[in-house]
C-alpha positions in Angstrom: 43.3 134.2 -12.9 42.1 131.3 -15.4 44.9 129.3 -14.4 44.8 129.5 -10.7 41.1 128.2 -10.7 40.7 125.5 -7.4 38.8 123.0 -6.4 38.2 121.8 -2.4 39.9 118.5 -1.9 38.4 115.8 -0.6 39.8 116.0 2.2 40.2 119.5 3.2 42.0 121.1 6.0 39.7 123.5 8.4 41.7 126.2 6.7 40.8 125.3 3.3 37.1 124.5 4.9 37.3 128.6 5.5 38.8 130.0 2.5 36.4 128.0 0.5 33.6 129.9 2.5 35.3 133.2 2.2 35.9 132.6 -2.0 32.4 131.5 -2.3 30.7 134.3 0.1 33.0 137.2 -1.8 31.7 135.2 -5.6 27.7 136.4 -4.3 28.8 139.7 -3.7 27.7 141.5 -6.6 29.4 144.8 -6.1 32.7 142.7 -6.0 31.9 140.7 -9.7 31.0 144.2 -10.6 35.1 145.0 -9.6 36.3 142.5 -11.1 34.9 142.7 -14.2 36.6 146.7 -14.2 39.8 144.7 -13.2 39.7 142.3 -16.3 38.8 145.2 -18.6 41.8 147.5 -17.0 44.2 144.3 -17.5 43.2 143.9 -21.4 46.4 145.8 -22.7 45.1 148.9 -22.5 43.0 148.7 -25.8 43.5 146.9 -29.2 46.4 149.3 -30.0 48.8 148.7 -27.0 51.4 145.9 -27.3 50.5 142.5 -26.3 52.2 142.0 -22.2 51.8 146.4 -21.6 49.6 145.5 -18.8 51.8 143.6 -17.0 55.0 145.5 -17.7 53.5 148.3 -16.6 52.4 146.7 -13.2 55.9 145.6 -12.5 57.2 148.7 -13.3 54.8 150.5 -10.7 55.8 148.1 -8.4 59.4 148.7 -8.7 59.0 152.4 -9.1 56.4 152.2 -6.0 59.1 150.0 -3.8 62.2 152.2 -4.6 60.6 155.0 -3.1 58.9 154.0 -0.2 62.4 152.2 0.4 63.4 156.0 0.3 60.7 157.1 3.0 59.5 159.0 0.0 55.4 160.2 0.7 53.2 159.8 -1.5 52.5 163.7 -0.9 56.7 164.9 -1.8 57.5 166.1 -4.9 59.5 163.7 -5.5 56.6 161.4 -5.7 55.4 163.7 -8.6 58.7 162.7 -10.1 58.4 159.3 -10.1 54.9 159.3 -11.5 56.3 161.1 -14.5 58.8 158.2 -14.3 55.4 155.8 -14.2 53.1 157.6 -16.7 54.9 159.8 -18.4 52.4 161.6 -20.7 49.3 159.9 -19.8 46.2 161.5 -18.1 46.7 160.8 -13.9 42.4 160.7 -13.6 42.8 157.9 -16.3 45.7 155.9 -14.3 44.1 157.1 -11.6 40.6 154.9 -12.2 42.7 152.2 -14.1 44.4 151.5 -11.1 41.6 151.6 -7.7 40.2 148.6 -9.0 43.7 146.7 -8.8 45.0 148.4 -5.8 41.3 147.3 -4.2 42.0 144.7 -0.8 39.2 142.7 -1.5 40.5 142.0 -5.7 44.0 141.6 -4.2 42.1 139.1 -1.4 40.5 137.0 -4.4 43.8 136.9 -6.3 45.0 134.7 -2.9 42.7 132.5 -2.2 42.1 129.8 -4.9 45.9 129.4 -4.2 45.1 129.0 -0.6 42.1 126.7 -0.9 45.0 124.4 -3.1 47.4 125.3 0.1 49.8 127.3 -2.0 51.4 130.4 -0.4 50.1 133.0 -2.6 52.7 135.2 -4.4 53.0 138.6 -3.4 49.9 141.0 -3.5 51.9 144.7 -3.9 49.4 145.6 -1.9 51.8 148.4 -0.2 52.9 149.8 -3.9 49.8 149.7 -5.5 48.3 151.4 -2.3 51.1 154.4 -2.8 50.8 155.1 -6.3 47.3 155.3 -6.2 48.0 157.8 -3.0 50.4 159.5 -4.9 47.8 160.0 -8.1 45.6 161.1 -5.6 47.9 163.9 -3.8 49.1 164.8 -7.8 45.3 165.2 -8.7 44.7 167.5 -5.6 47.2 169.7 -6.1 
């Protein structure tokens, strides 16, 4: 996030007029700095022991995991969802991937993550928003059962 930081050009388009509104209304709103402060912690590597880059291999692995099986018209519900969370977390606690993962899988986060690329009129990359939104379903439906 440090290196996607924008300015509003001088001569902005009315679309970049709006974003800039909608980055600096959601920057107020103290309930979202509150999120993504839980969203920096989460993305620190898990702790001082963890490998420098597990953050981020572990987000593309959910993503890929999280893809292949809704590619499958696999539910978040089946049990073979339950298998590909063992695939996903293997021995770790589900509550804690659980919480580690509703601030990421949040809209409004994955909203923020978009636009200080649209305020520079990038196309954003792509949010995951579908995969993140699954495995956290699928933590859910594994929690409940």
């Amino acid at each position: 996030m440090r290196n996607v930081a924008a300015d509003l050009p001088d001569d902005p388009t009315p679309e970049q007029d709006d974003v800039w509104a909608e980055l600096a209304e959601l920057l107020q709103d103290l309930e979202f700095t509150a999120r993504m402060r839980a969203v920096a912690f989460n993305a620190a590597d898990r702790g001082r022991d963890a490998e420098e880059g597990a953050s981020l291999w572990f987000a593309q692995r959910m993503i890929k995991l999280a893809a292949d099986a809704r590619a499958r018209g696999v539910a978040p519900g089946e049990p073979e969802a339950a298998e590909v969370l063992r695939d996903l977390v293997d021995d770790a606690d589900p509550a804690g991937e659980l919480a580690r993962l509703e601030s990421p899988a949040n809209e409004t986060v994955a909203r923020y993550r978009e636009l200080p690329l649209a305020v520079k009129g990038q196309e954003p990359p792509a949010a995951h928003r579908e995969e993140f939104a699954w495995v956290v379903a699928a933590l859910r439906a594994h929690l409940a059962s």
